[in-house]
N, CA, C and O atoms as a printed pandas DataFrame, in Angstrom:
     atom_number atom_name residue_name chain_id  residue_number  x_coord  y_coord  z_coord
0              1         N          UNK        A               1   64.719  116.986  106.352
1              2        CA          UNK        A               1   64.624  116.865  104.915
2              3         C          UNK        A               1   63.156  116.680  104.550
3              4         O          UNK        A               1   62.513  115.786  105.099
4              5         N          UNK        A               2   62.562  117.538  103.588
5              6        CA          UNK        A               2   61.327  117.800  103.248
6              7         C          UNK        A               2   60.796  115.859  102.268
7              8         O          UNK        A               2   61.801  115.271  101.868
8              9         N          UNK        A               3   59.931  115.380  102.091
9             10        CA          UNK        A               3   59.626  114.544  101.158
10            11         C          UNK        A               3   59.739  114.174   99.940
11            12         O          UNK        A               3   58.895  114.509   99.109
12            13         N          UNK        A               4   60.559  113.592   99.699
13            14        CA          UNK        A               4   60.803  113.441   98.380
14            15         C          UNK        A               4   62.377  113.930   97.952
15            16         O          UNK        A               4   62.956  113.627   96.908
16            17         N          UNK        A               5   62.945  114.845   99.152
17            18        CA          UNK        A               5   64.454  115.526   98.487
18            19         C          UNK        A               5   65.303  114.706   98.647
19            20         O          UNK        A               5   65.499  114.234   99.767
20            21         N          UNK        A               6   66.013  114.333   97.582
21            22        CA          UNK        A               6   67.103  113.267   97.428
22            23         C          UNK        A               6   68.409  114.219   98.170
23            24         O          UNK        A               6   68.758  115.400   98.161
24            25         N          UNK        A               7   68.816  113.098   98.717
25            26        CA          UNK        A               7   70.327  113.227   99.691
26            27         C          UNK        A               7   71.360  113.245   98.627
27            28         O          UNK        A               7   72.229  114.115   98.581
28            29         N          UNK        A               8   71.260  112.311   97.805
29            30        CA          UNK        A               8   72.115  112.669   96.388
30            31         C          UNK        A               8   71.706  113.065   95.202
31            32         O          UNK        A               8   70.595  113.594   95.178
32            33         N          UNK        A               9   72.444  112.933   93.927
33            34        CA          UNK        A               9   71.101  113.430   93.075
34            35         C          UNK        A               9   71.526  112.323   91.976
35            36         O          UNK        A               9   72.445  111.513   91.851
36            37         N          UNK        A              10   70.316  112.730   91.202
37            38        CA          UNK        A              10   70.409  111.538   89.977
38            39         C          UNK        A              10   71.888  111.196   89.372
39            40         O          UNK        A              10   72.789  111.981   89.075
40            41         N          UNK        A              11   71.849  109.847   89.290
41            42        CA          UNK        A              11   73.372  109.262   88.665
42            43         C          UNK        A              11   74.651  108.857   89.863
43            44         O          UNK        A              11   75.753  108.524   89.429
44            45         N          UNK        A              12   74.477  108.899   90.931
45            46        CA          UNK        A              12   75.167  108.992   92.030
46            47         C          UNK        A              12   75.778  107.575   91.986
47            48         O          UNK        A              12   76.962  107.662   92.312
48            49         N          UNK        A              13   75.475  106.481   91.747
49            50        CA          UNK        A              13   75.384  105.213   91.583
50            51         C          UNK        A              13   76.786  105.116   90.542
51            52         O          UNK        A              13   77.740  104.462   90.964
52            53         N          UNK        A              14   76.865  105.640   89.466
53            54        CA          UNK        A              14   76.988  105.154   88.409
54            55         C          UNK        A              14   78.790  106.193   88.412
55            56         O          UNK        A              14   79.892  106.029   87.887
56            57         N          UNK        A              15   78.180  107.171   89.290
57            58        CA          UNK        A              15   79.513  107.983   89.677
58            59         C          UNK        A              15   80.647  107.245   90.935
59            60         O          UNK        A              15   81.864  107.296   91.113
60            61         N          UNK        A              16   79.689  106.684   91.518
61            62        CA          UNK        A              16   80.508  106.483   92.501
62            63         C          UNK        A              16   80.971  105.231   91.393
63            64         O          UNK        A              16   82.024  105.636   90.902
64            65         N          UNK        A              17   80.733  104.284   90.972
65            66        CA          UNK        A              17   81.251  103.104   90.215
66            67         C          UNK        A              17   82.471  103.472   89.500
67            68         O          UNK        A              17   83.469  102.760   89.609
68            69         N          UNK        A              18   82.475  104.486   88.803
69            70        CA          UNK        A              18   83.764  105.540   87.762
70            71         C          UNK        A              18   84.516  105.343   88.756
71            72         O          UNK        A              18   85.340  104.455   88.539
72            73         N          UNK        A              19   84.586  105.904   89.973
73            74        CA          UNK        A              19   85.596  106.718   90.822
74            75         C          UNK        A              19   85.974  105.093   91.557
75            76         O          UNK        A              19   87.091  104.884   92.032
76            77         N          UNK        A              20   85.239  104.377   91.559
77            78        CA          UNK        A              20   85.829  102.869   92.343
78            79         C          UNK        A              20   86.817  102.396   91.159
79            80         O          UNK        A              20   87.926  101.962   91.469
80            81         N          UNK        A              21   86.486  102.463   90.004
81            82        CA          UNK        A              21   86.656  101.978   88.662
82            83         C          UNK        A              21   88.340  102.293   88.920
83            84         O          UNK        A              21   89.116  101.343   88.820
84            85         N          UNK        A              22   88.721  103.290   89.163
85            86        CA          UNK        A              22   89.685  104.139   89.184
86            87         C          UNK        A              22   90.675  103.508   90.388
87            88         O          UNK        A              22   91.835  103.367   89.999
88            89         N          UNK        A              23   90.545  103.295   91.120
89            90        CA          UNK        A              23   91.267  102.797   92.064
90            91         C          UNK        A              23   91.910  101.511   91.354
91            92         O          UNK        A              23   91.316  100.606   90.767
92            93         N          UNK        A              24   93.631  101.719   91.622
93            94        CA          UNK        A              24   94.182  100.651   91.113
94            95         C          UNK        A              24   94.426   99.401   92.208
95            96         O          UNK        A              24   94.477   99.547   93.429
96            97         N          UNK        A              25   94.549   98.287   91.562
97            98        CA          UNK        A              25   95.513   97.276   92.275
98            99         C          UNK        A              25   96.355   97.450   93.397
99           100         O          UNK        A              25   97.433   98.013   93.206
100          101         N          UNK        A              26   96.039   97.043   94.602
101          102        CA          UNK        A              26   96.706   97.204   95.514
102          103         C          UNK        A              26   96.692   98.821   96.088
103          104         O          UNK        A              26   97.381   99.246   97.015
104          105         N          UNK        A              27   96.184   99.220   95.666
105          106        CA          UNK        A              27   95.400  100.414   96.892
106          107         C          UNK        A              27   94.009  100.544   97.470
107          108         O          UNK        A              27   93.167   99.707   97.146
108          109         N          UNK        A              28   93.775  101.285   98.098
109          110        CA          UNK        A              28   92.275  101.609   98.488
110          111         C          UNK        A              28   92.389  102.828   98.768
111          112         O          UNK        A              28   93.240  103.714   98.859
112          113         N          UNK        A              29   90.786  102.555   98.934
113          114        CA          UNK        A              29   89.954  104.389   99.717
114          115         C          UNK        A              29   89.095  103.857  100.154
115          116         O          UNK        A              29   88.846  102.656  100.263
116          117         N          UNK        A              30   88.319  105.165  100.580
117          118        CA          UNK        A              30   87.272  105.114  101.827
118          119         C          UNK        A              30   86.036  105.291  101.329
119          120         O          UNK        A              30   86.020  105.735  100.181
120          121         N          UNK        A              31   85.325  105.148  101.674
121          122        CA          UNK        A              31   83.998  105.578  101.788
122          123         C          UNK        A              31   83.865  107.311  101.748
123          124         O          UNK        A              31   83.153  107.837  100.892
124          125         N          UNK        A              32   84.465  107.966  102.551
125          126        CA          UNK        A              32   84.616  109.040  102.530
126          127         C          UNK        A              32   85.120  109.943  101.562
127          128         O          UNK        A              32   84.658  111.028  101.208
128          129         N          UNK        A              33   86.377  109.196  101.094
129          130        CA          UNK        A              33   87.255  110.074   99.864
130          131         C          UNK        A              33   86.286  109.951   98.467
131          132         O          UNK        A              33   85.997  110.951   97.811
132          133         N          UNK        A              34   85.758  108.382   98.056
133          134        CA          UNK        A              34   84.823  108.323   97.474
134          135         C          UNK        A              34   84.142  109.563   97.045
135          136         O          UNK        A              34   84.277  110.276   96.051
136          137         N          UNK        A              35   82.762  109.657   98.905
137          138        CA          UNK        A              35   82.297  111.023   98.497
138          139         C          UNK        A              35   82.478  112.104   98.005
139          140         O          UNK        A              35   81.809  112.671   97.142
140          141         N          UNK        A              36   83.835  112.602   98.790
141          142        CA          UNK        A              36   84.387  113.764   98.961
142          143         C          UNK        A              36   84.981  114.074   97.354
143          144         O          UNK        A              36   84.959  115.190   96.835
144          145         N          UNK        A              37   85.511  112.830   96.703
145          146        CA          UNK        A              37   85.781  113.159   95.020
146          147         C          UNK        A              37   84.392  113.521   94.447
147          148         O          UNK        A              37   84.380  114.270   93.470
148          149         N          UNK        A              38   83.291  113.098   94.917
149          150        CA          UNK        A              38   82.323  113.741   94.334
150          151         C          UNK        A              38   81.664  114.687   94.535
151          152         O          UNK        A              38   80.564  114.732   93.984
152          153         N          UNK        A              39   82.014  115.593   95.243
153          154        CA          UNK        A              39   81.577  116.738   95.610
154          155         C          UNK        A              39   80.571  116.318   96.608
155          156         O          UNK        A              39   79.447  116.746   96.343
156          157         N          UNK        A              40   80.653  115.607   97.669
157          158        CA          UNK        A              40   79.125  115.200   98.634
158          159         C          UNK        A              40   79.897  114.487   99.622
159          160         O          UNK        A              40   79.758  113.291   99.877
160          161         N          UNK        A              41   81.158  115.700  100.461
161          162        CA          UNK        A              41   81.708  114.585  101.418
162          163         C          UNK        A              41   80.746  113.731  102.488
163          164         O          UNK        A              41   81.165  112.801  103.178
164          165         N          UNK        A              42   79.694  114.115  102.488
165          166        CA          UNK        A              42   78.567  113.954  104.173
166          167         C          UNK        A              42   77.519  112.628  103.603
167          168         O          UNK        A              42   76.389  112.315  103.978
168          169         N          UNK        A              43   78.330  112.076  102.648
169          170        CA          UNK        A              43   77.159  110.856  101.759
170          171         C          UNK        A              43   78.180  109.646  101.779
171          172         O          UNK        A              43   78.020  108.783  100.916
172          173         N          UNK        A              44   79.079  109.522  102.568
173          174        CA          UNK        A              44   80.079  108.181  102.546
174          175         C          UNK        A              44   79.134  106.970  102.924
175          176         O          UNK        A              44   79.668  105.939  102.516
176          177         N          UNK        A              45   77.919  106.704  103.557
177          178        CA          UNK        A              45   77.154  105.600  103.577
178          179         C          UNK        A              45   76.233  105.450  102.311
179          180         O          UNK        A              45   75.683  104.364  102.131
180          181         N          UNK        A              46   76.063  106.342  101.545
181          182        CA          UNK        A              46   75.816  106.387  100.585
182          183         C          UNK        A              46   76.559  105.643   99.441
183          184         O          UNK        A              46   75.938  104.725   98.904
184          185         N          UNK        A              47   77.757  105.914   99.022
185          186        CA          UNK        A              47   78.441  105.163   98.364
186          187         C          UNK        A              47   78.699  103.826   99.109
187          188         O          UNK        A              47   79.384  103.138   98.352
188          189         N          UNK        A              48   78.409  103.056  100.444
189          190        CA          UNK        A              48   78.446  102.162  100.683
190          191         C          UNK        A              48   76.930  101.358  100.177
191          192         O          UNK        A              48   76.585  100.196   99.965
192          193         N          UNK        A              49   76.595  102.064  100.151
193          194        CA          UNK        A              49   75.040  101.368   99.493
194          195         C          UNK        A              49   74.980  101.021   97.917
195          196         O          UNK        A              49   74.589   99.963   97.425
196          197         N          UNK        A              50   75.393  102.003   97.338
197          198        CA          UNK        A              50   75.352  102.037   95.945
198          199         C          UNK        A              50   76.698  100.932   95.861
199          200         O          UNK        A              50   76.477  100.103   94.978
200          201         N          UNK        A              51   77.753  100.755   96.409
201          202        CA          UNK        A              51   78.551   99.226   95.808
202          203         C          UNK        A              51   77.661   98.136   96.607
203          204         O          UNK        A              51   77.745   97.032   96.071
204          205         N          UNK        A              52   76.996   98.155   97.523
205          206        CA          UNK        A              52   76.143   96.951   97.728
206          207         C          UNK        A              52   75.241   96.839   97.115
207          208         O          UNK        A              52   74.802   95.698   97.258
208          209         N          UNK        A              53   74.669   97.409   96.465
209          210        CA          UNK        A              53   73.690   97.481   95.190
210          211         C          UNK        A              53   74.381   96.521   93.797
211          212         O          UNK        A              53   73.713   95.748   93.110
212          213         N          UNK        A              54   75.630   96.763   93.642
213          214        CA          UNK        A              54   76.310   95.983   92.572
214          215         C          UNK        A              54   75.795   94.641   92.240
215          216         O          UNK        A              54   75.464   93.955   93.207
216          217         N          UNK        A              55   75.651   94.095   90.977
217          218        CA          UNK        A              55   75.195   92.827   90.555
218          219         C          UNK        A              55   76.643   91.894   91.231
219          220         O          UNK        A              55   77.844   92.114   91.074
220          221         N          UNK        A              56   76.037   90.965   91.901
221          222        CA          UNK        A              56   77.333   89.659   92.466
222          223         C          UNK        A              56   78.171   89.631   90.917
223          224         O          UNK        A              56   79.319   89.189   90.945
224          225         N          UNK        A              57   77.666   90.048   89.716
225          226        CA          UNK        A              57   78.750   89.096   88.449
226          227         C          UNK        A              57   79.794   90.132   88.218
227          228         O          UNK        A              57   80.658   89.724   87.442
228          229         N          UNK        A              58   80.021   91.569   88.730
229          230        CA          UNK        A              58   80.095   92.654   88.212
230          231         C          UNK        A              58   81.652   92.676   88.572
231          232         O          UNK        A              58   82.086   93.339   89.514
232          233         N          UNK        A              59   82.577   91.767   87.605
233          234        CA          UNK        A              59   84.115   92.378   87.979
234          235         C          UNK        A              59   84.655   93.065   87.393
235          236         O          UNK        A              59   85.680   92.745   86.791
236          237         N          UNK        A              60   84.251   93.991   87.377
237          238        CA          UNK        A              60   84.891   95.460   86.422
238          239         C          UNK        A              60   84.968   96.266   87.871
239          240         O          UNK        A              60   86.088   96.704   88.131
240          241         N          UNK        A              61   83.951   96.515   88.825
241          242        CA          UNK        A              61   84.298   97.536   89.847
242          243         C          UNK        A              61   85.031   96.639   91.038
243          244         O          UNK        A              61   84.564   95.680   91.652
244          245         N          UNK        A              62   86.034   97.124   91.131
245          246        CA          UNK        A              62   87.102   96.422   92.622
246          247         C          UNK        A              62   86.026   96.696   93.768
247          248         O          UNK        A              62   86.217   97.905   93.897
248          249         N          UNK        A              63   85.532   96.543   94.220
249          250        CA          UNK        A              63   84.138   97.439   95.367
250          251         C          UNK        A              63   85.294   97.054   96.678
251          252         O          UNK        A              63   85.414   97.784   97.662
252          253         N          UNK        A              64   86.098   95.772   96.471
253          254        CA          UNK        A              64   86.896   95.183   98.107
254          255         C          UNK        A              64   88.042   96.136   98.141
255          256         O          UNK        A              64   88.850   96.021   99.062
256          257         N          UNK        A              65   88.274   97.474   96.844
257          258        CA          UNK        A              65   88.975   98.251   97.357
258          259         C          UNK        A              65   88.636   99.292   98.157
259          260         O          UNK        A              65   89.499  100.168   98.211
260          261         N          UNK        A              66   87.432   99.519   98.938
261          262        CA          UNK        A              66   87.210  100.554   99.611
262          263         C          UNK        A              66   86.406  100.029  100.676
263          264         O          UNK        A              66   85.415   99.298  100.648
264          265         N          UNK        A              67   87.122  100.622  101.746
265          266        CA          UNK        A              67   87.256  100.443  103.296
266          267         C          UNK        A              67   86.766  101.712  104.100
267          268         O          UNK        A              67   86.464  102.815  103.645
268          269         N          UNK        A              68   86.762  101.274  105.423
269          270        CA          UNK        A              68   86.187  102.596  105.892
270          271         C          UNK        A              68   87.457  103.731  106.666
271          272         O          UNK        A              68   88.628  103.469  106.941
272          273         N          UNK        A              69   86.839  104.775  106.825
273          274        CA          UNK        A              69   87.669  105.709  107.056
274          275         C          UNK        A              69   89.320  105.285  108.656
275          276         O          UNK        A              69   90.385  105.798  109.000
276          277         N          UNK        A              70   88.581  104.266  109.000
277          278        CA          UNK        A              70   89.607  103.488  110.504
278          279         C          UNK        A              70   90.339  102.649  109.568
279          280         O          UNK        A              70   91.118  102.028  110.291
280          281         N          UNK        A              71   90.514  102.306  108.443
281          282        CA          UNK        A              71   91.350  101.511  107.822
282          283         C          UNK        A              71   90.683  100.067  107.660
283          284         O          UNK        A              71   91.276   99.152  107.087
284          285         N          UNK        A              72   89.355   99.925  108.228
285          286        CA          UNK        A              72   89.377   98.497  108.461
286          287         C          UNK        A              72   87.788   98.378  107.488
287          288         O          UNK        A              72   86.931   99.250  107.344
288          289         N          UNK        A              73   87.814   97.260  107.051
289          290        CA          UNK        A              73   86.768   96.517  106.791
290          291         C          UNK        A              73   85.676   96.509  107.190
291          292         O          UNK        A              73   85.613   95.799  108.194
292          293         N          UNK        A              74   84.124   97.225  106.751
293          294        CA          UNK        A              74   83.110   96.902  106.940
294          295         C          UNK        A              74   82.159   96.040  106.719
295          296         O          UNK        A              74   81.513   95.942  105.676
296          297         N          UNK        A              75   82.006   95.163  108.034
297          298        CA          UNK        A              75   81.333   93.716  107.582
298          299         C          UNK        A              75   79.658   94.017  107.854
299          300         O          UNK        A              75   78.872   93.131  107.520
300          301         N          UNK        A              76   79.146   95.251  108.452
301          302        CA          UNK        A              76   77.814   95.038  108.777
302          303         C          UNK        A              76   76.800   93.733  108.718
303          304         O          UNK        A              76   75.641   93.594  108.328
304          305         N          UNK        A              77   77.880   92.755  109.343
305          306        CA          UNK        A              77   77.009   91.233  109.498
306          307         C          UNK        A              77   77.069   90.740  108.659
307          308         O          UNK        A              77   76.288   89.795  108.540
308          309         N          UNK        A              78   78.135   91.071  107.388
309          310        CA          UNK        A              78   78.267   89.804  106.251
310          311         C          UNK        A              78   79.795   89.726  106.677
311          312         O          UNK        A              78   80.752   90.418  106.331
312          313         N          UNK        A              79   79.688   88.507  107.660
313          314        CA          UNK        A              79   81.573   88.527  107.946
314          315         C          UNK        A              79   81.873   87.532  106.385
315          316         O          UNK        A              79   82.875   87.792  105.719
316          317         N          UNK        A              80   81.146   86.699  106.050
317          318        CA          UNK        A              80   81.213   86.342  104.888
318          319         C          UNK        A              80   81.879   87.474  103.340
319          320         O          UNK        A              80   82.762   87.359  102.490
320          321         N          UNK        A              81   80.931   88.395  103.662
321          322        CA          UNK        A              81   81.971   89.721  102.563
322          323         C          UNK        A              81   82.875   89.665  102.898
323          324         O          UNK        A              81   83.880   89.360  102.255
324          325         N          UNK        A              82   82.766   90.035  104.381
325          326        CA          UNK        A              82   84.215   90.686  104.568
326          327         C          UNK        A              82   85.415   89.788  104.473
327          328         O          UNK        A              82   86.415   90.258  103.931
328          329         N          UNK        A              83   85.452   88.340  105.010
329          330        CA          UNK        A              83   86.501   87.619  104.541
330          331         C          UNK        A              83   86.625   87.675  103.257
331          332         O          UNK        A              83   87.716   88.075  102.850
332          333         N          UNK        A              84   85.641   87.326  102.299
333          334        CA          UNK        A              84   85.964   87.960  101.203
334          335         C          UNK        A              84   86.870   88.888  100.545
335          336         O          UNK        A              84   87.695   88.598   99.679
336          337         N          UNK        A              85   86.616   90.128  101.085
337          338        CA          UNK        A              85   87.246   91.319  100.651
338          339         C          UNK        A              85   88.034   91.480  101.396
339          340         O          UNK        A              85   88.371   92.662  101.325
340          341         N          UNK        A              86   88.832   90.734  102.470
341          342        CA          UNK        A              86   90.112   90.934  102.625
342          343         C          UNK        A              86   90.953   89.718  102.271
343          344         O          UNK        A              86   92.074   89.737  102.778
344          345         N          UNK        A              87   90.754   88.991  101.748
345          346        CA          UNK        A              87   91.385   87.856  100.866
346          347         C          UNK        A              87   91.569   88.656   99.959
347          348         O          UNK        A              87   92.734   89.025   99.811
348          349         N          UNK        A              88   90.561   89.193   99.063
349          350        CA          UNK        A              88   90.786   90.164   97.771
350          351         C          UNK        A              88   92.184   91.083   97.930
351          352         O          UNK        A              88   93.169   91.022   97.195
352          353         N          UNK        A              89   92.020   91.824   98.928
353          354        CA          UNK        A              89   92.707   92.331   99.587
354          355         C          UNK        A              89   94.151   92.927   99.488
355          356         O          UNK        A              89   94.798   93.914   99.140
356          357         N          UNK        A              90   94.256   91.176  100.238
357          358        CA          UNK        A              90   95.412   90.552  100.243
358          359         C          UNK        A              90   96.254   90.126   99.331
359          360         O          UNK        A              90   97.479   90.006   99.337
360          361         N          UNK        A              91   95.466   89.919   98.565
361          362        CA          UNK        A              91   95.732   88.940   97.243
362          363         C          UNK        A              91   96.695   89.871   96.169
363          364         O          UNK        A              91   97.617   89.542   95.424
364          365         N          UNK        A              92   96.016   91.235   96.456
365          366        CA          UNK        A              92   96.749   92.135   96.018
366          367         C          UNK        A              92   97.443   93.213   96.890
367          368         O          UNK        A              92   97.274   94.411   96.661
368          369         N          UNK        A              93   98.308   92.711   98.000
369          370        CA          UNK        A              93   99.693   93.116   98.588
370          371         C          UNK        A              93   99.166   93.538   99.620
371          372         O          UNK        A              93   99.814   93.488  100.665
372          373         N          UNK        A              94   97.787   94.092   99.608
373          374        CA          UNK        A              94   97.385   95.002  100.873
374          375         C          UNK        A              94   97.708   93.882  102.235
375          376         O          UNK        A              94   97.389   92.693  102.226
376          377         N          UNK        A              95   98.684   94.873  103.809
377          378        CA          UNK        A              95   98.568   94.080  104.773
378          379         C          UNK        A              95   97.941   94.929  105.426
379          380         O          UNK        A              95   98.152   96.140  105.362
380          381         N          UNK        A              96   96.684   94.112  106.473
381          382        CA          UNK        A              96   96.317   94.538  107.617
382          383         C          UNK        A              96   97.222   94.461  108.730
383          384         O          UNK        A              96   98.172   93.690  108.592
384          385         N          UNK        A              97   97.100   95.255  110.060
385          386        CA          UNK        A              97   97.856   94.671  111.812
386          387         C          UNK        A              97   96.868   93.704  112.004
387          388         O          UNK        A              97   95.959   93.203  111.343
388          389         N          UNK        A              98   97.545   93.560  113.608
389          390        CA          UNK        A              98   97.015   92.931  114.056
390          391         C          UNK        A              98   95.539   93.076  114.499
391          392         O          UNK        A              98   94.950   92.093  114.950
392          393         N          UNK        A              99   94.794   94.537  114.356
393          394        CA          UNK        A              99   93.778   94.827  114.741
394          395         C          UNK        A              99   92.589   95.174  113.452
395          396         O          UNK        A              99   91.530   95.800  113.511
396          397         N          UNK        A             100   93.426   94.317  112.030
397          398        CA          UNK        A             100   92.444   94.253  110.964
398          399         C          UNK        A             100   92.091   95.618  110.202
399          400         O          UNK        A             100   91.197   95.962  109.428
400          401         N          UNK        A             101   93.740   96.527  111.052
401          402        CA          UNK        A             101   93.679   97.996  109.628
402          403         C          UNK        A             101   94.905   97.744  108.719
403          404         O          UNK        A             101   95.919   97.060  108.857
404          405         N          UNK        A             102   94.445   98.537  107.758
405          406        CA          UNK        A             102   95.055   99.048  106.611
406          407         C          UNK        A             102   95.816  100.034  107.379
407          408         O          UNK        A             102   95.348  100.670  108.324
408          409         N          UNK        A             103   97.069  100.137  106.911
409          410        CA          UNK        A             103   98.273  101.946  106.974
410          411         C          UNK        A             103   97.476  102.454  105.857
411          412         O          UNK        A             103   97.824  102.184  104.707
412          413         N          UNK        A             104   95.899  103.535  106.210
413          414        CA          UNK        A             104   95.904  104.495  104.639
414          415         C          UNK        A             104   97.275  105.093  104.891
415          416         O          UNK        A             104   97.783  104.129  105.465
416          417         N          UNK        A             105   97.905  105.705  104.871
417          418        CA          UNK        A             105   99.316  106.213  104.986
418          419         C          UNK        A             105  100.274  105.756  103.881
419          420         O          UNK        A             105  101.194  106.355  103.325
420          421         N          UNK        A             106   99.802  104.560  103.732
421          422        CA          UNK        A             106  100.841  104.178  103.263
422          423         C          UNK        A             106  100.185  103.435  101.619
423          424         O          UNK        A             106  100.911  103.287  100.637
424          425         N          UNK        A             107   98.293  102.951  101.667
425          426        CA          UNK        A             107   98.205  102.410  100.391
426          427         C          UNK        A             107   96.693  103.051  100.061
427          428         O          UNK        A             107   95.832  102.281   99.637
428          429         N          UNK        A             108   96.415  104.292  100.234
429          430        CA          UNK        A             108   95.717  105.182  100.268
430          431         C          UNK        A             108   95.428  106.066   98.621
431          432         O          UNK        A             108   95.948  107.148   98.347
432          433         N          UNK        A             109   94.810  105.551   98.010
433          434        CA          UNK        A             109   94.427  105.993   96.484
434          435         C          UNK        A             109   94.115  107.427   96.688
435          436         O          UNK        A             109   93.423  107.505   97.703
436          437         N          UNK        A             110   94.283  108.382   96.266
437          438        CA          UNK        A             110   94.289  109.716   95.994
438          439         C          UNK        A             110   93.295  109.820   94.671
439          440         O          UNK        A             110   93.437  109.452   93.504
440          441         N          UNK        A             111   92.285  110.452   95.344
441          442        CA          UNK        A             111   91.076  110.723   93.810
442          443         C          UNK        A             111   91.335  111.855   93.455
443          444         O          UNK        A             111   91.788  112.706   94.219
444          445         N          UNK        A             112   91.095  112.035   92.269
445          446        CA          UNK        A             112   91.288  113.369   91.486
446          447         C          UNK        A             112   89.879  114.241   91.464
447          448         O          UNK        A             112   88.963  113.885   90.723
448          449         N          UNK        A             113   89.803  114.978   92.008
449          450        CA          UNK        A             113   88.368  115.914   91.707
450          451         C          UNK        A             113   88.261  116.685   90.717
451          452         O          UNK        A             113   89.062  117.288   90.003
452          453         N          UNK        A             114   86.625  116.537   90.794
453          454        CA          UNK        A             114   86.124  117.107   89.392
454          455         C          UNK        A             114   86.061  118.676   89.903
455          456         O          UNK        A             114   85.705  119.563   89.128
């Protein structure tokens, strides 16, 4: 990638927030589907950045509804989030196994593409 060429393009932030926005109660998605509703399946760490970017006050976007593509929780060293966001979780019906996945199969939000 040459200097300066953005991997996403302007507003990416604010898109991925819509499409989290959208996810109801007691489902999730991925990181991936995320992308992939936005036309940029190959940017799923991307939308993990842009909800870690979120202001801590910001409860309008569910951000603890989206998990990674194994079903499970990405703590990248904040096990602190992550208990977090699977209390959240929980709180709203989602069960993990014993090995800390989600069945997408079974509570797997379906995005609508543009």
């Amino acid at each position: 990638m040459a200097d300066g060429e953005r991997v996403v393009s302007a507003g990416f932030r604010d898109r991925v927030v819509e499409r989290v926005r959208d996810v109801p109660e007691g489902r999730v998605t991925t990181y991936g589907d995320v992308a992939a509703a936005l036309g940029s399946p190959r940017v799923a760490r991307h939308v993990g950045w842009a909800l870690a970017a979120l202001p801590e006050d910001d409860e309008e976007t569910p951000w603890h509804r989206v998990i990674n593509a194994r079903g499970t929780i990405s703590d990248r060293g904040d096990t602190g989030r992550a208990a977090l966001q699977r209390a959240l979780l929980e709180a709203e019906g989602i069960v993990f196994d014993a090995a800390g996945r989600v069945d997408l199969r079974v509570c797997r939000h379906v995005h609508r593409l543009d």
